[in-house]
N, C-alpha and C positions, 0 to 999 in steps of 0.2 A: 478232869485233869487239865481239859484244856483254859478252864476259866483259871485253876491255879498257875499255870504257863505265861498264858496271856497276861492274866489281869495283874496277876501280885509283881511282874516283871515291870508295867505299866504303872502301875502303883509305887513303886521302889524309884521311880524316873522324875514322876511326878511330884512328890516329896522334897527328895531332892532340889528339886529348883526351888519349892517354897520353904522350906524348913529345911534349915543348913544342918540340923541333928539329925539321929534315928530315934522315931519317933512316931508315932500312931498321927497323923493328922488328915480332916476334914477331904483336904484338895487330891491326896490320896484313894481316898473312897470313892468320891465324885469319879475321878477318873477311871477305877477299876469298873464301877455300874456302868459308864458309859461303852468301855472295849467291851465287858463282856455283854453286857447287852446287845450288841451288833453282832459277836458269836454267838451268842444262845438264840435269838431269831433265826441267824442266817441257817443253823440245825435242827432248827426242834421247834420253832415260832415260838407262839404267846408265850408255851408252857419255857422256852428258853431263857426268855425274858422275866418272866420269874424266879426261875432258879440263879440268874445272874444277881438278882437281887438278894436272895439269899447269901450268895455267896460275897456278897459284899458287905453283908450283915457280919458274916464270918470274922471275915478279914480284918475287920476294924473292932472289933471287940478285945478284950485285953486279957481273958482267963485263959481261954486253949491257947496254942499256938497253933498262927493259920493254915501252916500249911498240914496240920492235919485236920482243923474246923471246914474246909473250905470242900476238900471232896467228902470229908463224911458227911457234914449237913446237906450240900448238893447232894450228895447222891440219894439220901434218906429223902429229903425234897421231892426228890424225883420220883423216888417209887410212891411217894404218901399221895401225893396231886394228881390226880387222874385227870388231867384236862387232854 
């Protein structure tokens, strides 16, 4: 929940400056894998790091909607990866 808090808030900022629309783009992504990578280390290491990256796979994908792709893939993520 907290990569969805963080990152998609992070995400929504970032956009924003580059793309005047709403709209799925590149610089968005980038930026979510970056915050929540620095969360998911700073709690959980490698394996945080990981699941940040997932959840950014989430995020920018265009069939679910993220805010329920981002904790259920992380979380599924999480239990599947035994590191």
């Amino acid at each position: 929940m907290l990569f969805m808090a963080a990152g998609d808030g992070v995400t929504g900022i970032i956009r924003s400056f580059f793309v005047k629309k709403r709209q799925k783009h590149l610089s968005g992504t980038i930026g979510m894998i970056g915050i929540c990578s620095v969360l998911g280390y700073v709690f959980l290491g490698v394996k945080g790091v990981l699941l940040a990256t997932v959840a950014s796979i989430c995020e920018y994908q265009k069939w679910i909607d993220d805010n329920i792709a981002i904790p259920l893939f992380a979380s599924l993520a999480y239990l599947l990866f035994p590191i």
